[in-house]
C-alpha positions as a printed NumPy array, in Angstrom:
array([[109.741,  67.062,  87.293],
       [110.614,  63.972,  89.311],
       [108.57 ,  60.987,  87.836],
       [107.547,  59.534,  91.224],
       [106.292,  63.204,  91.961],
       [104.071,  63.534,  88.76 ],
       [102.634,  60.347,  89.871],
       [102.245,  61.048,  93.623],
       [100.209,  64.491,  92.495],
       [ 97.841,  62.443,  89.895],
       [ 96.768,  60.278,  92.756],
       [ 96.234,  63.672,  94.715],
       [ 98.465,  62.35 ,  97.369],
       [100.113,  64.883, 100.415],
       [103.753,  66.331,  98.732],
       [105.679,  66.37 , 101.986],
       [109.506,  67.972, 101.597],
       [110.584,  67.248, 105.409],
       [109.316,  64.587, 107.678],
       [111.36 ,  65.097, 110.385],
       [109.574,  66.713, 112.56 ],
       [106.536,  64.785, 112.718],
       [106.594,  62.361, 116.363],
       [107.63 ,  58.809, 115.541],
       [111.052,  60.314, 113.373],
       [111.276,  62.919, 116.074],
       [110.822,  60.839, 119.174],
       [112.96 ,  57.976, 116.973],
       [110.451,  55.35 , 117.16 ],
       [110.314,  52.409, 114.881],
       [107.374,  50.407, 114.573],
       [108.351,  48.134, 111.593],
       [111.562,  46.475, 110.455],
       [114.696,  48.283, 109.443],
       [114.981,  45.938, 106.014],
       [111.413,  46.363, 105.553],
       [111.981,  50.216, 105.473],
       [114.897,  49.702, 103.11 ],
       [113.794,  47.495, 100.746],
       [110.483,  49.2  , 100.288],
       [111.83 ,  52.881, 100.759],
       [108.7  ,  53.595, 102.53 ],
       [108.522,  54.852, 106.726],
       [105.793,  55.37 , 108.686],
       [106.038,  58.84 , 110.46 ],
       [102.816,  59.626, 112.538],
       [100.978,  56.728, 114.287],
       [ 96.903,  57.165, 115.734],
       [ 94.736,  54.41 , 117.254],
       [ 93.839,  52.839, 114.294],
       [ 95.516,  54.489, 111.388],
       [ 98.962,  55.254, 110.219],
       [100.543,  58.276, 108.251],
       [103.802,  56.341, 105.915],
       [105.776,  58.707, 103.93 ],
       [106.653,  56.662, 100.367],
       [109.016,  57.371,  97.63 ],
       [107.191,  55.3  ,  95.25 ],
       [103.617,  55.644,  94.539],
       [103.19 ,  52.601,  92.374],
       [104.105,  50.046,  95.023],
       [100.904,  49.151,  96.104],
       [102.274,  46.106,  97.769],
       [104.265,  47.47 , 100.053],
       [101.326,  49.59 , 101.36 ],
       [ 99.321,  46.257, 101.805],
       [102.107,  44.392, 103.23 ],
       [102.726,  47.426, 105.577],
       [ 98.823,  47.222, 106.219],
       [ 98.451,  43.509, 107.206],
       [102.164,  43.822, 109.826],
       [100.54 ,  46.667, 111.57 ],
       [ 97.136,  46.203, 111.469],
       [ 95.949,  49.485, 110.925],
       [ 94.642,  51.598, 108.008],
       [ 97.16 ,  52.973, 106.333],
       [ 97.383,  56.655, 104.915],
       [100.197,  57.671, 102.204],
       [101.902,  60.608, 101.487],
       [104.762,  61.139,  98.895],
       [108.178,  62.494, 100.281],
       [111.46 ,  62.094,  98.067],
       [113.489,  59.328,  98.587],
       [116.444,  61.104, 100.239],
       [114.388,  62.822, 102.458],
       [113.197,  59.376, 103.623],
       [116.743,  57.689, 103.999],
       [117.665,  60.469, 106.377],
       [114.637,  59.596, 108.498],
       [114.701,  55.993, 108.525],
       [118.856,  56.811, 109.998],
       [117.26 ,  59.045, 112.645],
       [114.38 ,  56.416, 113.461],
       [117.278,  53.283, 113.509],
       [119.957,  55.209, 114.951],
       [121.368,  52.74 , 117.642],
       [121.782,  54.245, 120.731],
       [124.875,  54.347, 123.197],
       [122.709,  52.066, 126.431],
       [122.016,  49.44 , 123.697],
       [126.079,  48.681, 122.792],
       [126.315,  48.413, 126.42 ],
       [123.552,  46.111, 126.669],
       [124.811,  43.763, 123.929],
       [128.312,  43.255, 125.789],
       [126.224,  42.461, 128.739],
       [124.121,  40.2  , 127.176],
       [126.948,  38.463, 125.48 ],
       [129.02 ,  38.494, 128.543],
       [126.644,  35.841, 129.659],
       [127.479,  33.008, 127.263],
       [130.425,  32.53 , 125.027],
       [130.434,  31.332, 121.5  ],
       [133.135,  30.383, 118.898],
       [133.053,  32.6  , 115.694],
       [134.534,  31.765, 112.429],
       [136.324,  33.574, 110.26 ],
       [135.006,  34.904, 107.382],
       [134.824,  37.194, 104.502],
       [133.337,  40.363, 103.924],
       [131.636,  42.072, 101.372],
       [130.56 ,  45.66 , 101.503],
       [127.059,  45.342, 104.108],
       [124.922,  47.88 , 106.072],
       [125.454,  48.18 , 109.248],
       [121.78 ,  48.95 , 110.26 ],
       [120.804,  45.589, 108.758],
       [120.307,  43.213, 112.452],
       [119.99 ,  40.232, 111.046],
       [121.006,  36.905, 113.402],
       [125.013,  37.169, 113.261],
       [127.506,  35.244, 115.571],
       [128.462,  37.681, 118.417],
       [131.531,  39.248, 116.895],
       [130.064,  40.398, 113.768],
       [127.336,  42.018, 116.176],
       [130.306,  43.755, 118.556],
       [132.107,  44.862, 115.546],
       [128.894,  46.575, 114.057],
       [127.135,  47.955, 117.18 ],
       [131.208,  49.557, 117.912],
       [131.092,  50.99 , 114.354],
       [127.586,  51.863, 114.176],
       [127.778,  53.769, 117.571],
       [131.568,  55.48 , 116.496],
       [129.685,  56.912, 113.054],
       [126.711,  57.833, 114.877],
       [128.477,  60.16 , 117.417],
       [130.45 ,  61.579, 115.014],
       [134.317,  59.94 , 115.682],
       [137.196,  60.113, 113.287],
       [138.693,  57.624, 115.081],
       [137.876,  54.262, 116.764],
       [140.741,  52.619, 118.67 ],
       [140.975,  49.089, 120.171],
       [143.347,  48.691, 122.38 ],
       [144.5  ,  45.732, 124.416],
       [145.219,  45.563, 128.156],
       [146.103,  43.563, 131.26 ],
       [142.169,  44.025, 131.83 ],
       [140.933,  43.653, 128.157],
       [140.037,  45.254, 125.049],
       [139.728,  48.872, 125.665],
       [137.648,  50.539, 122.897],
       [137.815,  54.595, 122.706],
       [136.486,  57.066, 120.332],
       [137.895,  60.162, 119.413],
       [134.928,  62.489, 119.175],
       [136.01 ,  66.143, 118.601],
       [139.442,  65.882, 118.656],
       [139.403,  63.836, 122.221],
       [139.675,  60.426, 123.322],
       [136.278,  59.504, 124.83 ],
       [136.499,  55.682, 126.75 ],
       [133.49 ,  53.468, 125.802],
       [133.804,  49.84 , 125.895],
       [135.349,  46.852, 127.29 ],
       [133.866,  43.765, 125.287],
       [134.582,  40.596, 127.163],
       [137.864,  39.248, 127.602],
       [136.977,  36.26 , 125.882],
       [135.967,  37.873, 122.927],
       [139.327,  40.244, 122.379],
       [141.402,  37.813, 119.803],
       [138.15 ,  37.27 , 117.609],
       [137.497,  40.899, 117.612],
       [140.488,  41.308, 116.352],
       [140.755,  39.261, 113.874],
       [137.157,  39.965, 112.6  ],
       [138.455,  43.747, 112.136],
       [141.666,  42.358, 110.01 ],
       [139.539,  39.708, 108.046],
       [136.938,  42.863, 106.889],
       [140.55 ,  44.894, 106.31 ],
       [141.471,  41.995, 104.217],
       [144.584,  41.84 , 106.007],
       [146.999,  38.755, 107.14 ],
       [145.662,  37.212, 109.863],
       [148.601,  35.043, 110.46 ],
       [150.904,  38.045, 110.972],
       [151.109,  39.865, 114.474],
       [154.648,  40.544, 114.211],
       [154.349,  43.244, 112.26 ],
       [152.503,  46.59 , 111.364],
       [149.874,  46.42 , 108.692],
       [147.616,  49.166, 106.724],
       [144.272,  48.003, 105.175],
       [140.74 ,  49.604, 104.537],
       [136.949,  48.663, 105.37 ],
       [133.897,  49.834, 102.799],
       [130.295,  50.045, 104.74 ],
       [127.226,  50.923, 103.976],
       [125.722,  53.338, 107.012],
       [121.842,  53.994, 106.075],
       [121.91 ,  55.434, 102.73 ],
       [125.456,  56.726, 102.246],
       [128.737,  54.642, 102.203],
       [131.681,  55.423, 104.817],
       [135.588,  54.092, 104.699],
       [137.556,  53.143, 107.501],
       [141.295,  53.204, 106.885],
       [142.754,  50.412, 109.633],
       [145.859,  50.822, 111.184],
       [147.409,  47.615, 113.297],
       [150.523,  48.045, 115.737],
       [151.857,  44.73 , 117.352],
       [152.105,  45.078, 121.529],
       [152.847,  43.94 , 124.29 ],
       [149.805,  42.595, 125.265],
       [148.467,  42.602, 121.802],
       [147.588,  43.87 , 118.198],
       [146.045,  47.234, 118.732],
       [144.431,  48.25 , 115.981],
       [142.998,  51.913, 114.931],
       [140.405,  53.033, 112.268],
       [140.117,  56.298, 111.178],
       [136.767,  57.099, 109.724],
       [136.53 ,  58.478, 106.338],
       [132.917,  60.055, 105.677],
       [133.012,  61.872, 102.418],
       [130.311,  63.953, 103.369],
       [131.948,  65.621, 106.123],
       [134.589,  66.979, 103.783],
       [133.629,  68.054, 100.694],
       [131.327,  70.639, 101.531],
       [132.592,  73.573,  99.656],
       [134.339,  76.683, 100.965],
       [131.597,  78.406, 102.579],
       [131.292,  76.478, 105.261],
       [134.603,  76.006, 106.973],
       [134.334,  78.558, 108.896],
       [136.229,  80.977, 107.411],
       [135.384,  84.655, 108.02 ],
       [133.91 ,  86.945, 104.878],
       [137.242,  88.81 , 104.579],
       [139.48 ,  85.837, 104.939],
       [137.688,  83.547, 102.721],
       [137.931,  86.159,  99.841],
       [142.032,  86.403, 100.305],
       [142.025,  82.727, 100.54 ],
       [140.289,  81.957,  97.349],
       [142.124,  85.062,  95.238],
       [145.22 ,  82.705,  96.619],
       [144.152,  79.613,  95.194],
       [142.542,  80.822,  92.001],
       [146.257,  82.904,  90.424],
       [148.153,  80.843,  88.11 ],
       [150.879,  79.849,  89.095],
       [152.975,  79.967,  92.558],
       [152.422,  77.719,  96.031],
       [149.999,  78.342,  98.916],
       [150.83 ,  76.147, 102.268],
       [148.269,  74.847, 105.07 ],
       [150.204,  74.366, 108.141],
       [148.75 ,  72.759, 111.614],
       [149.36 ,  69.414, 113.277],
       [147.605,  66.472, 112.327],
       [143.959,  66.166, 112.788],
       [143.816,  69.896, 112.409],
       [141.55 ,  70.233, 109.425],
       [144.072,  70.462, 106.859],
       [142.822,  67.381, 104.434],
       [139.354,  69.324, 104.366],
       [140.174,  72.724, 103.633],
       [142.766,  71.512, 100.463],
       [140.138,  69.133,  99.235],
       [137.71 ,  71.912, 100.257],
       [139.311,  74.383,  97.511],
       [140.379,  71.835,  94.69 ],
       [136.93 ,  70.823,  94.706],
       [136.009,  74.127,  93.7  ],
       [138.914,  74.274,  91.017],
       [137.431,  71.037,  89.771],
       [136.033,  71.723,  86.231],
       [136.756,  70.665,  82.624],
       [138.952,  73.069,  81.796],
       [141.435,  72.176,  84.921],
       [143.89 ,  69.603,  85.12 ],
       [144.386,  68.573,  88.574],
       [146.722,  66.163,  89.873],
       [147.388,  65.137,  93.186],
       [150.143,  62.894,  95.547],
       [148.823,  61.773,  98.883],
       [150.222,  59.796, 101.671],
       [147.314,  58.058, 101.656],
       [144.56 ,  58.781,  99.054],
       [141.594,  59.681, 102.137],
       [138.372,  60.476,  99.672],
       [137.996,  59.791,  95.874],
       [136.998,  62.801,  94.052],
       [135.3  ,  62.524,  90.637],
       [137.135,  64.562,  87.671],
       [140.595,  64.44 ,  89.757],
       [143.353,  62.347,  89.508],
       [144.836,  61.204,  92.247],
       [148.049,  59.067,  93.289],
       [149.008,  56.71 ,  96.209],
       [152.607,  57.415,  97.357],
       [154.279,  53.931,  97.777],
       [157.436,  53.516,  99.565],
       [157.401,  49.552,  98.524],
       [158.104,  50.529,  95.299],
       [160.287,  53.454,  95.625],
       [157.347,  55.928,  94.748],
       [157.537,  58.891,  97.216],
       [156.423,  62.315,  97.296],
       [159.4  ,  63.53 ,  95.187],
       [159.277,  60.203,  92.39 ],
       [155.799,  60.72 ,  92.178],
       [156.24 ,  65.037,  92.09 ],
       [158.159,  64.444,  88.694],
       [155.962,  62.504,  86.727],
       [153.243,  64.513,  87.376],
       [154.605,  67.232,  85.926],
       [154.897,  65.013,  82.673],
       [150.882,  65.245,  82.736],
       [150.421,  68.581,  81.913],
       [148.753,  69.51 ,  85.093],
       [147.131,  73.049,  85.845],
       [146.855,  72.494,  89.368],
       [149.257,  70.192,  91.673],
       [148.025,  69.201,  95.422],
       [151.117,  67.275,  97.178],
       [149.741,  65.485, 100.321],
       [152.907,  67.098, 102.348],
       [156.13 ,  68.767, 101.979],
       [158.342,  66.258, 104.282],
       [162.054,  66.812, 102.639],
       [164.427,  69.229, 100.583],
       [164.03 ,  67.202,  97.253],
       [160.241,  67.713,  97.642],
       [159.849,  71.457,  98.323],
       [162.619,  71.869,  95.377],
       [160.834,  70.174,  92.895],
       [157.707,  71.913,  94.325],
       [159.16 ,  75.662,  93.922],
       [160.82 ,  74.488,  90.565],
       [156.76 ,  73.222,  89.519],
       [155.2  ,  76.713,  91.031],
       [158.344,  78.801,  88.85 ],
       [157.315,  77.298,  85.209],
       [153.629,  78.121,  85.509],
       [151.307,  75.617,  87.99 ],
       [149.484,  76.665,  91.035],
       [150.527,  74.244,  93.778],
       [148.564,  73.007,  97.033],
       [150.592,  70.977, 100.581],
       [150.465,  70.975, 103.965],
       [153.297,  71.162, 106.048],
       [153.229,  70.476, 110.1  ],
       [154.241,  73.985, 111.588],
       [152.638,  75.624, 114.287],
       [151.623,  79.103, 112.818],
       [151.914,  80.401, 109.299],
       [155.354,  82.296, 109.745],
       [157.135,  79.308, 110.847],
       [155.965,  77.425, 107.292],
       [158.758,  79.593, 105.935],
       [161.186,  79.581, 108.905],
       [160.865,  75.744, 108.121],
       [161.471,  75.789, 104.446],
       [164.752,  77.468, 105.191],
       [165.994,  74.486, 107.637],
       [165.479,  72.509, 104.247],
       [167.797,  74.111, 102.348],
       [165.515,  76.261, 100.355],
       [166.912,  79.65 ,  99.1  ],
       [165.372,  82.49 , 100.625],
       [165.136,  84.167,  96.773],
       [163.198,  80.812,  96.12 ],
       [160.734,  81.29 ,  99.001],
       [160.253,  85.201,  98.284],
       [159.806,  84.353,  94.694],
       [157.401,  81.397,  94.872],
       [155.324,  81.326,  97.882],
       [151.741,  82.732,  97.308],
       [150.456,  82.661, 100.926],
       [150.185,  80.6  , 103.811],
       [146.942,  78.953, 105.917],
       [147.634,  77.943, 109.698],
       [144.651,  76.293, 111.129],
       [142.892,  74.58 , 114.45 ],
       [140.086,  72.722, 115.319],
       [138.28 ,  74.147, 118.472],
       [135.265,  72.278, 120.108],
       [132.473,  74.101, 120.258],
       [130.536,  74.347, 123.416],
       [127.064,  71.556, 123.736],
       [123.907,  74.35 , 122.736],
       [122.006,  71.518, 125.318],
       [123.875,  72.314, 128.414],
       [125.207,  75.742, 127.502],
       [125.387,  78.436, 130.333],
       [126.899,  81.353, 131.439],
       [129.467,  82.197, 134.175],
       [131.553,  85.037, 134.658],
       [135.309,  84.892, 134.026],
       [137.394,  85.118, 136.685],
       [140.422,  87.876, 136.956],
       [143.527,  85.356, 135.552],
       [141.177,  84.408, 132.787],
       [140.786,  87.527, 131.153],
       [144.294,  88.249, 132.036],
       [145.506,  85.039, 130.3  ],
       [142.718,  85.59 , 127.148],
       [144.246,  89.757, 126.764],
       [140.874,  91.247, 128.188],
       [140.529,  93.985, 130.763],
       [137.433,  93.014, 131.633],
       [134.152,  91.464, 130.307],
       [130.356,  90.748, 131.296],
       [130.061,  86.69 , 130.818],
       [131.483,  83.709, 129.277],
       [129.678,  80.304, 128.47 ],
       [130.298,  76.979, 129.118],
       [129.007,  73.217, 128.91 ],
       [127.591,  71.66 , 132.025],
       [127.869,  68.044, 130.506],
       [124.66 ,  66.157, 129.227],
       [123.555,  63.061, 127.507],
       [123.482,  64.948, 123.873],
       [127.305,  65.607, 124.956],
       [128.425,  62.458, 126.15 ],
       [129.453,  64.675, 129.505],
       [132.17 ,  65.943, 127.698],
       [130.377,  69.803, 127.452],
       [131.236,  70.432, 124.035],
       [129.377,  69.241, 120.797],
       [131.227,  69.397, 117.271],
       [134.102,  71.913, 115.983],
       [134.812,  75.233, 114.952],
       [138.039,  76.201, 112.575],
       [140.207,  79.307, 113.414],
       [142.601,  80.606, 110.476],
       [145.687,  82.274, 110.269],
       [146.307,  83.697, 106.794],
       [149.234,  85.17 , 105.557],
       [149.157,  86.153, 102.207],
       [153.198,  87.189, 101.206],
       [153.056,  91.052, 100.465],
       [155.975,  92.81 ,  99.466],
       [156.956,  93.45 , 103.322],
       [156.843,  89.552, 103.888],
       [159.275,  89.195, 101.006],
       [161.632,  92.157, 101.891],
       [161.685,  90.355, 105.569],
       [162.74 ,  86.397, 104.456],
       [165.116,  87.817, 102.171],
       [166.594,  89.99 , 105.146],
       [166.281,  87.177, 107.902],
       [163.76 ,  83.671, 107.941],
       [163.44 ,  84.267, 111.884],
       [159.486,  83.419, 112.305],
       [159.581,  86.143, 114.687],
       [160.349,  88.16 , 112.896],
       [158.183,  87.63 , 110.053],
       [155.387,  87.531, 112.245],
       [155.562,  90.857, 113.225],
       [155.782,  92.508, 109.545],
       [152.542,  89.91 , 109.182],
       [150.995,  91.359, 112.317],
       [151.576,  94.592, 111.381],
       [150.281,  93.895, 107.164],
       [146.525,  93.425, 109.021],
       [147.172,  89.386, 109.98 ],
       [144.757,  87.95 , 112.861],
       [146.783,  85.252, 114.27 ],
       [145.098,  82.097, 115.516],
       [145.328,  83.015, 119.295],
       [142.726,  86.337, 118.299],
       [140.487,  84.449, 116.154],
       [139.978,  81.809, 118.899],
       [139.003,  85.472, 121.627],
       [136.554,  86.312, 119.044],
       [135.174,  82.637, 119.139],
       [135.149,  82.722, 123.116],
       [133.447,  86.32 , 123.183],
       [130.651,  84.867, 121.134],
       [129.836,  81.932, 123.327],
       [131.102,  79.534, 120.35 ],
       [133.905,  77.743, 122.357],
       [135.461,  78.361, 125.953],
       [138.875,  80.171, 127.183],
       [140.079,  76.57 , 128.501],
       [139.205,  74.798, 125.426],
       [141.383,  77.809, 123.029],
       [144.422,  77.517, 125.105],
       [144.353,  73.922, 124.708],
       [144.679,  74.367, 121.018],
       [147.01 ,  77.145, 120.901],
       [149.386,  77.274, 124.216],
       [152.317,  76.452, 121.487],
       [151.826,  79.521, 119.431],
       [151.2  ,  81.57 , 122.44 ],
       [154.644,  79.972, 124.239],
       [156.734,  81.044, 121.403],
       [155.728,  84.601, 120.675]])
């Protein structure tokens, strides 16, 4: 049992194993300091007229409880709640809200102060201490961009300004425009934390940022383009948590799921995820090495770049400085006596060779390549020069994947379909459909997160027969049609027949596929 636990139950104090629905975490209301909370791991959760209810991860810190007492004034009434628990809350009760970002640029529009430039070392950005203004427009841009759950944050200079947009679901979403004044210094305050060259906006530059957001840490991998009218600069969040969350919950169907792990779990040969970037692809590989990931297993990987750190895998930077590409780096891995191989992406001949050669002498092998279905992964191997006995022979399956937003459960509500709809969706007819009608938990936008559809097409005897025969993707999409494969365009109809996403948002994703078949 959990020391602090034993301790909280000998002083007969209240076990509670979820405070989050009691009214100041619920209605987001803090009545003490954010550091306070932190350094003392303690947050008060229910408030009356002259007593307060303070959930504590440590029993024995009777200070704290005083020091809580004399701030607020009030009686004060402990109960014992794990300390994770806790951290959760106090990132609910701090969580920054959209108005105040707005409110700082206001507020800082008014005066104008120089900034300097200096170092920094891994902080949280809940912490509001007193910090020049650009250190307080950096944070309050990345607080807000984690909080709403963007991959991407992009700051982009204009005629007018600094433009700063999230993408949130897949879509740009405009935001910001910090003063004028303040664009060079913002800037520069995102390449100082990148630890990048200041002195150099001639040229592109990669770099990454480590933060601390509440009780979990986050990477931002920073991008800079030179302009015309400036450095724009991009960071792509990086939020372990988000990604390694095991195979269940990707959104895979029951029956799918099952073919996709047999696939990854046989010995030796090469499964494919195919899509276009931001697609999903990074989470479902890391998704199913994680699950590979045990003493027995030696896995290897080669990624353009290294995204998330995995414990008990060893990974590798490609480096094209130093002459250390997909290919380079292919061969020595296969000098480490590795069980299991994940290649970031299959981008040339010499790559998928060495691949198919690794897959032929007794290694399972994981990439990604950019097609838009999972018929044209082999159509595209072809156009490199790979032997159709070599594809038939080594290929295992293939995964072709999109991201679909999901419609806002706040402003959800049904309309019925009109006539071209259906037509354009393959339906006769149907009772309702749902949409978003745009709200503040949606940002207006209507939809609120994302939903993965699958293609799988696992390479029966049929598939085989066919790329030997011809590599037309047509053509190998029909034997794969007619083997039992749901293509993405039906998965998506099953998703819009529930009420999960809409008819507009599925032929968004997939108007490609749907052109070319």
């Amino acid at each position: 049992m959990d020391e602090n636990r034993f301790i909280a139950e000998k002083f007969g104090l209240l076990i509670l194993e979820e405070i989050q629905s009691f009214p100041l975490v619920q209605e987001q209301k803090a009545i003490i300091p954010y550091l306070f909370a932190k350094q003392k791991q303690l947050l008060p959760i229910e408030e009356k007229e002259n007593s307060v209810t303070v959930a504590i991860s440590d029993p024995l810190d009777i200070e704290g409880l005083e020091e809580l007492r004399l701030f607020l004034k009030k009686t004060v009434c402990p109960v014992y709640c794990p300390l994770s628990i806790i951290e959760s809350a106090i990132e609910k009760c701090y969580h920054q809200k959209e108005s105040e970002t707005k409110q700082l640029f206001r507020d800082l529009q008014k005066g104008v102060s120089e900034t300097g430039k200096e170092d920094l070392e891994s902080y949280d950005l809940l912490e509001q201490s007193e910090q020049n203004p650009v250190i307080r427009i950096v944070n309050a841009i990345l607080l807000e961009g984690i909080q709403q759950g963007a991959s991407d944050i992009h700051f982009e200079p204009k005629d007018e300004g600094l433009s700063v947009r999230y993408r949130i679901d897949g879509c740009l979403q405009n935001r910001h425009m910090p003063p004028q004044s303040f664009q060079v210094q913002i800037l520069t305050r995102l390449k100082v934390m990148s630890k990048l060259d200041i002195a150099e906006h001639r040229l592109p530059q990669d770099g990454r940022i480590k933060l601390r957001h509440g009780g979990r840490e986050i990477d931002f991998r920073v991008s800079t383009l030179p302009t015309v009218h400036g450095e724009r600069i991009v960071l792509r969040i990086l939020d372990k948590g988000n990604v390694l969350m095991g195979m269940e919950h990707i959104g895979m169907g029951t029956k799918m799921l099952q073919q996709f792990r047999k696939l990854i779990q046989m010995p030796e040969g090469i499964v494919l995820v195919t899509g276009p970037t931001g697609s999903g692809k990074t989470t479902t590989l890391y998704s199913g090495i994680a699950e590979m990931n045990n003493q027995e297993t030696n896995i290897l990987t080669i990624e353009d770049p290294v995204e998330y750190k995995i414990p008990g895998i060893s990974q590798m930077n490609v480096n094209p400085k130093i002459q250390l590409d997909f290919a380079k780096g292919l061969r020595h891995i296969l000098r480490q006596d590795p069980d299991r191989i994940m290649i970031g992406e299959i981008r040339d001949r010499e790559t998928a060779e060495i691949a198919i050669q690794a897959s032929l002498t007794g290694h399972l092998v994981l990439s990604t390549l950019h097609t838009n279905d999972a018929p044209s992964a082999l159509t595209r191997l072809a156009d490199m020069g790979i032997e159709p006995y070599l594809l038939a022979s080594s290929i295992l399956g293939v995964l072709a994947q999109r991201l679909v937003r999901q419609i806002c459960p706040f402003c959800k509500r049904e309309y019925a379909p009109s006539e071209n709809e259906l037509k354009e969706l393959g339906l006769e007819s149907h009772g309702s459909f749902f949409k978003g009608d745009s709200c503040s938990q949606c940002y207006s936008s209507g939809y609120r997160g994302r939903h993965a559809i699958y293609e799988l097409m696992p390479i029966s005897s049929k598939i085989k027969a066919q790329v030997l025969k011809s590599q037309d993707a047509g053509e190998i999409r029909k034997v794969a049609i007619k083997e039992g494969m749901k293509t993405l365009f039906e998965q998506g109809v099953q998703l819009v027949l529930r009420g999960v996403t809409t008819s507009a948002e599925l032929l968004r994703v997939t108007k490609i596929d749907q052109g070319e078949m």
